[in-house]
C-alpha positions as CSV (number, residue, x, y, z in Angstrom):
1,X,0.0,0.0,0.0
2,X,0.9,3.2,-0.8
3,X,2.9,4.9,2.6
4,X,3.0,8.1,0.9
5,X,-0.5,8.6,0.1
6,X,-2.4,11.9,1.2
7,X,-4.6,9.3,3.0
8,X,-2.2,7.7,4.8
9,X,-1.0,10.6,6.6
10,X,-2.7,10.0,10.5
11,X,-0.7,8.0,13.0
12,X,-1.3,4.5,13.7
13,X,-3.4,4.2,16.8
14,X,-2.6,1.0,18.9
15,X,-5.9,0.0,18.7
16,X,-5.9,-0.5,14.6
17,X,-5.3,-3.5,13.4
18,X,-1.9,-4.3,11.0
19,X,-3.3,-4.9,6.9
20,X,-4.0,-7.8,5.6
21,X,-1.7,-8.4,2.6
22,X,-4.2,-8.0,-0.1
23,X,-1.8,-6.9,-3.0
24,X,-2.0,-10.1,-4.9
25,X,-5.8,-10.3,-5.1
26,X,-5.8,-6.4,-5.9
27,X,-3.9,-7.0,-8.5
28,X,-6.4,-9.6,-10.5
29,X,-8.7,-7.7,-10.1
30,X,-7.5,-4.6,-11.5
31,X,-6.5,-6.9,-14.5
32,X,-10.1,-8.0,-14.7
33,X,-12.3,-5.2,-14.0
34,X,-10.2,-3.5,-16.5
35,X,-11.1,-5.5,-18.7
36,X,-15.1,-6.1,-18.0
37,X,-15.2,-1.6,-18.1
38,X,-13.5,-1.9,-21.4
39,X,-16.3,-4.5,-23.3
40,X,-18.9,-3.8,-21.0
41,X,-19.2,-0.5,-21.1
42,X,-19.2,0.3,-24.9
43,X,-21.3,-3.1,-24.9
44,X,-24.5,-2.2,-22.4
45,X,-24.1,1.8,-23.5
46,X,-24.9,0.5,-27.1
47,X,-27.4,-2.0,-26.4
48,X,-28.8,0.6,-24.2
49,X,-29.1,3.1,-27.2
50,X,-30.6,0.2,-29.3
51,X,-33.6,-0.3,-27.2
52,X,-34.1,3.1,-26.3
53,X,-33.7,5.2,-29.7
54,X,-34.2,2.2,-32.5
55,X,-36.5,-0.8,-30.9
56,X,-38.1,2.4,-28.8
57,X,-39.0,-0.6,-25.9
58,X,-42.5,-1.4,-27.6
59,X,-42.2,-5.1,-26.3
60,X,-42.0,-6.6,-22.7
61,X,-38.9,-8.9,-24.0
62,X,-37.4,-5.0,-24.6
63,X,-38.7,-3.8,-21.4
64,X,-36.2,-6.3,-19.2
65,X,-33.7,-6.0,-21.8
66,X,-33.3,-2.4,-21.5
67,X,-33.6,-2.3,-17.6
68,X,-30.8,-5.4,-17.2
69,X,-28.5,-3.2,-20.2
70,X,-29.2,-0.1,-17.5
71,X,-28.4,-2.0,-14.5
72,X,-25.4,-3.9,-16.5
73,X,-23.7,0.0,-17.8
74,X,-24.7,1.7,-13.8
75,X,-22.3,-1.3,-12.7
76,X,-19.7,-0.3,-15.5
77,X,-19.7,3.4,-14.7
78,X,-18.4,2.7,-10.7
79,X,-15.8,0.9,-12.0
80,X,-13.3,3.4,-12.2
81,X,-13.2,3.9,-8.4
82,X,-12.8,0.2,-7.4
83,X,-10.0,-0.1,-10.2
84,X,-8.0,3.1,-8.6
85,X,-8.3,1.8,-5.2
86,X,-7.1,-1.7,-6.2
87,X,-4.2,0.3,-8.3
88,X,-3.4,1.9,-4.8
89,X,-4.1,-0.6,-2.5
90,X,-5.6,1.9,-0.5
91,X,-9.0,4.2,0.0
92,X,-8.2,7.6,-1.6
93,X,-11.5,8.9,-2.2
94,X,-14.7,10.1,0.3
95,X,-16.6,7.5,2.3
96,X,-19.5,7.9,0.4
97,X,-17.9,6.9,-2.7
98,X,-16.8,3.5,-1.0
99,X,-20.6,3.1,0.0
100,X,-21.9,3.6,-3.4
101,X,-19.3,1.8,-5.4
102,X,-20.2,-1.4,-3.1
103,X,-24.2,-0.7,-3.0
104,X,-23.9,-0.8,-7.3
105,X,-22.3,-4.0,-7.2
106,X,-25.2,-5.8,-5.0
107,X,-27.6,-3.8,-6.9
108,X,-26.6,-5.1,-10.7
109,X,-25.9,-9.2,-9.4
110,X,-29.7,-8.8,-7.7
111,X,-30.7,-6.7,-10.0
112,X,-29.5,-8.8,-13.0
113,X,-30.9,-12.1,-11.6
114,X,-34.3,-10.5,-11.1
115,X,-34.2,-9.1,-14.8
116,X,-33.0,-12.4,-16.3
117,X,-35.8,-14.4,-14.2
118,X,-38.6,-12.2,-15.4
119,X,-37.1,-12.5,-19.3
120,X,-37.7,-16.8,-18.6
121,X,-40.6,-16.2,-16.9
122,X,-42.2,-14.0,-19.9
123,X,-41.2,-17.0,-22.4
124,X,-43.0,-19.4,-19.9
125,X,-45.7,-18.0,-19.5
126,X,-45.9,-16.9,-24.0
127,X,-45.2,-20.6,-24.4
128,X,-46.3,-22.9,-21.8
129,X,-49.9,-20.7,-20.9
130,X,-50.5,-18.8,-23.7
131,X,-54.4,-17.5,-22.9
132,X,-54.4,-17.7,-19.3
133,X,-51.5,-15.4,-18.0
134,X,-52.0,-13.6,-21.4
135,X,-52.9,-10.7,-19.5
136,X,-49.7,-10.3,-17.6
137,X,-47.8,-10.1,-20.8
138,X,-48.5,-6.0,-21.6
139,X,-45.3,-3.5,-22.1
140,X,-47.2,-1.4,-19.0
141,X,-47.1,-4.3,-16.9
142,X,-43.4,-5.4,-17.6
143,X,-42.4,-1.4,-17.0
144,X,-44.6,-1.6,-13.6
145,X,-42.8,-4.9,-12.6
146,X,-38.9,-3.2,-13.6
147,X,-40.1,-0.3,-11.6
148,X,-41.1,-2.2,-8.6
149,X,-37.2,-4.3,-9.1
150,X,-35.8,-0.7,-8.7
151,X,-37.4,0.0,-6.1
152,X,-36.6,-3.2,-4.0
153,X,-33.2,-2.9,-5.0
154,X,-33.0,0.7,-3.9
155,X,-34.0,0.1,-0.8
156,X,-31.9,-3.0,0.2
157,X,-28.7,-0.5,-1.1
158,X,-29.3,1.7,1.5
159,X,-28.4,-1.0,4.4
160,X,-25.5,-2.2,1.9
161,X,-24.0,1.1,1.5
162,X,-23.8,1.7,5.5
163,X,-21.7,-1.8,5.7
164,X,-19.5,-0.6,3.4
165,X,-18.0,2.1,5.1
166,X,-14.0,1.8,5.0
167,X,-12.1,0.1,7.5
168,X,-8.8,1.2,8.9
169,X,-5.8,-0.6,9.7
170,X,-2.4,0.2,9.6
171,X,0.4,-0.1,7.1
172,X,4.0,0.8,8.3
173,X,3.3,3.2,11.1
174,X,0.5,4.8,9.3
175,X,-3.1,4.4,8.8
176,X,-4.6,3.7,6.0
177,X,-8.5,2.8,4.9
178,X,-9.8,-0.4,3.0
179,X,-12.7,-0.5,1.0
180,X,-15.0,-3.2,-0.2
181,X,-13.4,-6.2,2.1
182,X,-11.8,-6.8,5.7
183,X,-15.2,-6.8,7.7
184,X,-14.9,-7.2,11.4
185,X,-16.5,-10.4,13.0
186,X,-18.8,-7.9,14.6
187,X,-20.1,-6.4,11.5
188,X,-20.4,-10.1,10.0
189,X,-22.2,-11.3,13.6
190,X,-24.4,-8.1,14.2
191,X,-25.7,-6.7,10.8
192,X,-23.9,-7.9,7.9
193,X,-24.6,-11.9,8.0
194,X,-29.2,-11.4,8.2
195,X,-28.4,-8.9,5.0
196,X,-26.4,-11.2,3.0
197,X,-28.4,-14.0,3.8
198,X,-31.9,-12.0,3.5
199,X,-30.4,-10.5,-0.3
200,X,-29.6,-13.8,-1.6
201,X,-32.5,-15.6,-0.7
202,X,-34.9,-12.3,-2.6
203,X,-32.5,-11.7,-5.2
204,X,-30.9,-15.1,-6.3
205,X,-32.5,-17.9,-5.0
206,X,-36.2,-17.4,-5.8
207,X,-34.9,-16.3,-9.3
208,X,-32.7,-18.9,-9.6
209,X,-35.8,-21.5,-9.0
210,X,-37.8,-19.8,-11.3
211,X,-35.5,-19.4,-13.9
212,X,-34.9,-23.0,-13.9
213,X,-38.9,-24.3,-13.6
214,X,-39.6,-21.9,-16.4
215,X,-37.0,-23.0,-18.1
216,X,-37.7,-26.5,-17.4
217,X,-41.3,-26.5,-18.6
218,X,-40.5,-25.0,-21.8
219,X,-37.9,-27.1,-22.9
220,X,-40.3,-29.7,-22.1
221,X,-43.2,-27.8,-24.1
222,X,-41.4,-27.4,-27.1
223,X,-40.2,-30.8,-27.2
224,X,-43.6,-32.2,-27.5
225,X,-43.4,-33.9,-31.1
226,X,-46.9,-31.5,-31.6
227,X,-44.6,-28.3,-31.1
228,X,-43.8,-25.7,-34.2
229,X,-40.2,-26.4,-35.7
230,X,-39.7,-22.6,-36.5
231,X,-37.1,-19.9,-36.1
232,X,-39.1,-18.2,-32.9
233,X,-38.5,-22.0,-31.4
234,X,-34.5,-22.1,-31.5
235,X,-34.6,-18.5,-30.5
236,X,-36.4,-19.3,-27.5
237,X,-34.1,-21.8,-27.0
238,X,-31.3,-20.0,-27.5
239,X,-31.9,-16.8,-25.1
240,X,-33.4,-19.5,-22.1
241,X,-30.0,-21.2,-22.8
242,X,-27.7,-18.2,-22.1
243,X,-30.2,-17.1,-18.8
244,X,-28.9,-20.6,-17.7
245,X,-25.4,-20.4,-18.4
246,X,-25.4,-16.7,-17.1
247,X,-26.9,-18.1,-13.9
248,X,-24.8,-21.1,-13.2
249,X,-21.2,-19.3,-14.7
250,X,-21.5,-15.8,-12.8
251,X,-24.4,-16.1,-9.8
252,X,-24.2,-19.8,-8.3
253,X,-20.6,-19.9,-7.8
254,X,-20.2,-16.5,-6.2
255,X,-23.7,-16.9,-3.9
256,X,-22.8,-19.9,-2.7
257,X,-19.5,-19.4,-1.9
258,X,-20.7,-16.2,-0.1
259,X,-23.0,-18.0,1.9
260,X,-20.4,-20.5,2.9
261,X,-18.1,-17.3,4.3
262,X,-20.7,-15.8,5.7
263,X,-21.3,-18.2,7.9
264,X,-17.8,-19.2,8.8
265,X,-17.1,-15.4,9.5
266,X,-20.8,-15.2,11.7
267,X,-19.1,-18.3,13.5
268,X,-22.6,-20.1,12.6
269,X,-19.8,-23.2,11.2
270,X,-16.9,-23.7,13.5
271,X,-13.8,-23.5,11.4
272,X,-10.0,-22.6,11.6
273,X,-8.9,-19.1,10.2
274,X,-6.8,-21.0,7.8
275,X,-10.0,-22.6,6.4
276,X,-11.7,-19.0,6.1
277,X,-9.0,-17.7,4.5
278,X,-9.3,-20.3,1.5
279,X,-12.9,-19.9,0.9
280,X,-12.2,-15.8,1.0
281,X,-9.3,-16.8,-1.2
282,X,-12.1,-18.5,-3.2
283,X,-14.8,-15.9,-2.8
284,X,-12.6,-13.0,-4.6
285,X,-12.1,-15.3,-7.9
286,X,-16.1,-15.7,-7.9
287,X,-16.5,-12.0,-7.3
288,X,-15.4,-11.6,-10.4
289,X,-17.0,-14.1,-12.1
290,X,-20.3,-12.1,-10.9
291,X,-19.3,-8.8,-12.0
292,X,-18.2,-10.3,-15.8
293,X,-22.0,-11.1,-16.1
294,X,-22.3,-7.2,-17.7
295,X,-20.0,-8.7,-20.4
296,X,-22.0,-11.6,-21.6
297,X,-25.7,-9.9,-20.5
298,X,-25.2,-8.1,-24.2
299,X,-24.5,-11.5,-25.9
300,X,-28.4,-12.4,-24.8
301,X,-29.5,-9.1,-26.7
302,X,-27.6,-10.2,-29.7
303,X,-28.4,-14.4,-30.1
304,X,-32.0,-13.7,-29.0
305,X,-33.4,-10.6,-29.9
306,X,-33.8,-10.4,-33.5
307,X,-34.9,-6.7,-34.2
308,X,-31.5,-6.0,-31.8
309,X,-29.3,-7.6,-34.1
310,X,-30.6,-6.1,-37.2
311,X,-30.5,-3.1,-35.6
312,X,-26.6,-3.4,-35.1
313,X,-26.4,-4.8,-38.5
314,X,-27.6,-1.5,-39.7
315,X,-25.0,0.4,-38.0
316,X,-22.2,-0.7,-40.4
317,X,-23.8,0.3,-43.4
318,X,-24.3,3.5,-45.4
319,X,-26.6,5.7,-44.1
320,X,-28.9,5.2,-47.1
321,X,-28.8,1.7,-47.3
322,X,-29.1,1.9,-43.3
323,X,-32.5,3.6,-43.8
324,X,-33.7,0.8,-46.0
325,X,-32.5,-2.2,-43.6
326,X,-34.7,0.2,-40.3
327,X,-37.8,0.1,-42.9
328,X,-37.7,-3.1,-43.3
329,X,-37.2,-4.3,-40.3
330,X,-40.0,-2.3,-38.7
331,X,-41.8,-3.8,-41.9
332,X,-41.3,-7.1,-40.5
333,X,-41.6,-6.1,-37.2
334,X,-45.3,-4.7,-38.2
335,X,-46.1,-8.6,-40.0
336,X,-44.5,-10.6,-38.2
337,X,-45.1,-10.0,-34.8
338,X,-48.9,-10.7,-35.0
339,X,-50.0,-12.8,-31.6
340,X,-47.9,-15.5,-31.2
341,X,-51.0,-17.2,-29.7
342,X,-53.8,-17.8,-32.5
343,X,-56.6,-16.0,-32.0
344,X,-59.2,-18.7,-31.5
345,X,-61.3,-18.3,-29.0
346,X,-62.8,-22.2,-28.9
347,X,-60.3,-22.0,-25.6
348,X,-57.3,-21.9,-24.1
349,X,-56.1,-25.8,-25.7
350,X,-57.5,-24.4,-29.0
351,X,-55.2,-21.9,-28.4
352,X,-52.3,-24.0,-27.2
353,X,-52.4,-26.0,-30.5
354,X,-51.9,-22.4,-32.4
355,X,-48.8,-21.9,-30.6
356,X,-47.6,-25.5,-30.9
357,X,-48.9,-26.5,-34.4
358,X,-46.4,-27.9,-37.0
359,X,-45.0,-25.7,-39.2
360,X,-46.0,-27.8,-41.9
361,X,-49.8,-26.9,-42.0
362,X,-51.3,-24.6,-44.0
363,X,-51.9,-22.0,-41.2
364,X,-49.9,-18.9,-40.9
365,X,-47.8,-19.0,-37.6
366,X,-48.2,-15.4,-35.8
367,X,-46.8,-13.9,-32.7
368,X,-47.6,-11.7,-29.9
369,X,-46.7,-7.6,-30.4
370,X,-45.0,-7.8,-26.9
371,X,-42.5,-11.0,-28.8
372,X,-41.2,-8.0,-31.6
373,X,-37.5,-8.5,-29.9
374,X,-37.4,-11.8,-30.2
């Protein structure tokens, strides 16, 4: 750590503790989170502009799209502070900063599972019961749902923000502030260990079941030997896929190693501080696993969403020819995002067999106005 530092300039009271030797973990993740701010945030600011100025967010696949691309770039824009602390070893900046830098984290993993388990639920529910929760599926709906995410998510940042206040310990005669780890047992035993454990079970476990049961039912759906072989088929299949990998690459590993530590360091599990220190050692290589999820979130826009992909397709060619290719697709968008649900109202099986007729018959195949991104 940086002895010289204008933060470091207070003497060492006897009562601070000596630093832990955090340099080599600083140091992967500067290398990392360097590179996740350089893809991600060109990446989500992009997709971002995508649904906002050229898709405009007419359907509830959009909605979450845009929300998790605004929750993915928020988490892109505080990187900057974490990557000059872990350059310095050391807390430079205000307090606050330190707060709000580790509020934004929790905020986009939560914040991103939520978002990714209402994107499955939305195909479950288009798929698996197309009449009956039919009435769920409107754009005003999906924004009232993001709105209420945003709002839980506020509110839990506010107790995260006031455990990350920076720590002190001292560093060669001289004290110094962490940020973002070195939590005293005391925090981890009085406030810290109900938070963690009250965040993951809102914010990743319930999505984590949903995402699979909804994922679950539709593979199951569409592997009926009744179902439509058609291109809205593998592109169902395709965005559900990357949901799952997203979930079991960045979340799983990183919640439940978190869970473990927490309750090692809340001394709920008796273990030896050498044991804690592995699964911390552990916990800061899945941290980062979590935080890459901004880079691949964009890669679900791009496989899935098809008016997304033309979109950026568009971008690299001339602006005349760019014109023709946004006609067109809002052509197609206009045709061929028709209910994806036959309209018959004999009932909701009738309706069913609509979705899940063979492409071979002589009936058009239609989709839903809120499917246009997909």
């Amino acid at each position: 750590m940086l002895a010289n530092s204008s933060a470091s300039t207070s003497s060492t009271n006897s009562s601070v503790l000596q630093c832990p030797d955090y340099q080599p973990t600083h140091r992967l993740h500067l290398v990392v989170y360097s590179l996740v701010l350089a893809a991600g945030l060109p990446l989500n600011a992009l997709a971002l502009w995508v649904f906002l100025r050229a898709l405009r967010v007419h359907s509830v696949v959009s909605v979450y799209m845009c929300n998790l691309a605004a929750s993915d770039l928020l988490f892109t824009l505080s990187l900057p502070v974490r990557l000059s602390y872990y350059a310095l070893h050391h807390w430079p900046l205000p307090d606050l900063l330190c707060q709000t830098a580790g509020a934004i984290f929790q905020m986009n993993m939560y914040g991103s599972c939520i978002f990714l388990m209402l994107i499955n639920v939305d195909r479950y529910a288009a798929i698996v019961h197309p009449l009956r929760l039919r009435h769920l599926r409107q754009p005003r709906v999906a924004r009232l749902l993001c709105l209420g995410v945003w709002a839980l998510i506020l509110v839990f940042a506010v107790p995260i923000a006031y455990v990350h206040r920076p720590s002190l310990c001292s560093y060669q005669g001289l004290e110094v502030r962490l940020c973002f780890e070195s939590f005293s047992d005391e925090l981890w035993k009085g406030r810290l260990l109900p938070l963690v454990l009250l965040a993951e079970t809102l914010g990743f476990l319930l999505p984590l079941v949903a995402v699979v049961y909804s994922s679950g039912r539709v593979f199951w759906t569409l592997a009926r030997p009744d179902a439509t072989r058609s291109q809205r088929r593998r592109k169902t299949v395709r965005l559900l896929l990357a949901s799952l990998v997203i979930f079991l690459l960045c979340f799983v590993p990183y919640n439940a190693t978190l869970a473990v530590y927490g309750l090692l360091r809340g001394k709920l599990v008796v273990a030896s501080h050498a044991a804690r220190d592995q699964v911390r050692g552990v916990l800061m290589v899945m941290v980062l696993l979590a935080g890459a999820n901004c880079v691949l979130d964009p890669l679900v826009y791009y496989f899935s969403a098809e008016g997304f992909r033309n979109t950026l397709r568009g971008l690299g060619t001339p602006l005349q020819a760019r014109t023709l290719v946004t006609n067109g697709a809002q052509g197609s968008h206009a045709l061929a995002l028709r209910p994806i649900e036959t309209i018959d109202t004999t009932g909701p099986d009738a309706a069913s067999q609509g979705l899940l007729r063979p492409s071979n018959t002589g009936t058009p195949f239609t989709q839903c106005p809120q499917d246009s991104a997909l």
